[in-house]
N, C-alpha and C positions, 0 to 999 in steps of 0.2 A: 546142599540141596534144599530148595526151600519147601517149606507146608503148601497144599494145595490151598489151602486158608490165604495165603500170602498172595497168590495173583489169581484174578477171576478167570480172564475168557484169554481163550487162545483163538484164534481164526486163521485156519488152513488152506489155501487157496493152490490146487496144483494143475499140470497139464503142462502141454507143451505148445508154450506157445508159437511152434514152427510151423503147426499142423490145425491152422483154422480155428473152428471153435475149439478145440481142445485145450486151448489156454485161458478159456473164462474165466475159469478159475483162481488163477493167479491174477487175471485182469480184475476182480470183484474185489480180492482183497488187498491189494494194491488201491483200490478207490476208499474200501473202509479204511484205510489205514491213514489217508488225508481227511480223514474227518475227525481224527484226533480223539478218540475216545479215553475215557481215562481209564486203565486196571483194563486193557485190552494190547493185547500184544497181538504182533502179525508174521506171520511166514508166507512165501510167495515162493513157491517150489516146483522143480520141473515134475518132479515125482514121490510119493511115500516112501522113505527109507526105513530101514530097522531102527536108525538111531532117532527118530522121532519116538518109538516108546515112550524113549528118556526122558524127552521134553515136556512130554504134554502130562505127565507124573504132575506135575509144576504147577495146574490149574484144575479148577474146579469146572468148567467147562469149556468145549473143546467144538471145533466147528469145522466140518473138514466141506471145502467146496471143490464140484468137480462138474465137470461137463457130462449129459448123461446120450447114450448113443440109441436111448429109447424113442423111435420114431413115432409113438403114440401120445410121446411127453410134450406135450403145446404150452405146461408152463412150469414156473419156478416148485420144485418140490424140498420138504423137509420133512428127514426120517432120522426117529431114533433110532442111536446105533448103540449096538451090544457087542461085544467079544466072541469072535468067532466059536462054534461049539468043538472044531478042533484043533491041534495046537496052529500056533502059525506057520504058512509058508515064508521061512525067511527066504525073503528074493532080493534084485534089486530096485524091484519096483514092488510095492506092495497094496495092500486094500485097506480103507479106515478101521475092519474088523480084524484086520490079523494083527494090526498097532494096535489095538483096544486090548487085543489078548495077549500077546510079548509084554503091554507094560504090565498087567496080569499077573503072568508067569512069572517077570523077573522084577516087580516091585510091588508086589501083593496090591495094586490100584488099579483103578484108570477111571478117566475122569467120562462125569455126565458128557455126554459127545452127538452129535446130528451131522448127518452129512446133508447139504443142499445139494441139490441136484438141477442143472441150468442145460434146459432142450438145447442140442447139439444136431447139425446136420452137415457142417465139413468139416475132416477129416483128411484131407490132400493138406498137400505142401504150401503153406500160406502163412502169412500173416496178420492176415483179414478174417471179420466173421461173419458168418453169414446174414441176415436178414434177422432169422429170427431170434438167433441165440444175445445178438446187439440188441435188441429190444428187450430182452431178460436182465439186463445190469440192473437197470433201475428198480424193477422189481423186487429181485434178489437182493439189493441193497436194502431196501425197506423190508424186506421179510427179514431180515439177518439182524438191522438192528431193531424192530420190534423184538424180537425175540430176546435177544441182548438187554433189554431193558426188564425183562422178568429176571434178568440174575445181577443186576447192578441195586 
């Protein structure tokens, strides 16, 4: 297992990309990930598993990106994330705070972590996205690696 010392940023990108904007997420970090950063590692997932605990042990910070189904959201947001206050639900699909708490629990860590959150408004069976959430990439990309650049 390596020190969290050893690799910087992990970037999380999930959703399903069957179902409209809900796969921005993996669409964004699929795009950071051709920008070739150095001490940046990528995952591109349909959903949060329990064995992500494991992984994200591995870095000192962690980025989980997701589509958010908040109709009030008109643009790219960033929130730090903490460990849920109780234990996890382990599911099959799980949230960036019950991963924060299971690494927690079973590796006394977890890393500095943000989830981005990228305006979402379909949800049907698609592989397209809507208007507004495709005008969010770009954004979200520059917000992600500004932020990126305070821990490199």
């Amino acid at each position: 297992m390596s020190s969290p010392l050893e690799k910087k940023i992990l970037i999380i990108g999930y959703g399903n990309t069957l179902r409209g904007d809900d796969g921005i997420g993996q669409i964004i970090a699929e795009k950071i990930e051709k920008l070739n950063f150095k001490d940046i590692d990528i995952l591109a997932l349909h959903q949060l598993t329990p064995d992500i605990a494991g992984k994200i042990i591995e870095y000192k910070v962690v980025f989980f990106i997701d589509a958010s189904q908040n109709t009030e959201l008109n643009e790219v947001q960033v929130l730090s994330l903490e460990p849920s206050e109780s234990s996890p639900k382990i599911e099959h699909a799980m949230n960036p705070e019950d991963i924060l708490k299971l690494a927690e629990e079973l590796y006394n860590f977890y890393p500095k972590s943000f989830c981005v959150l990228v305006p979402a408004r379909n949800f049907s069976f698609s592989e397209s996205l809507s208007d507004l959430t495709k005008s969010m990439i770009q954004p979200a990309i520059k917000i992600i690696t500004e932020k990126i650049k305070n821990f490199n």
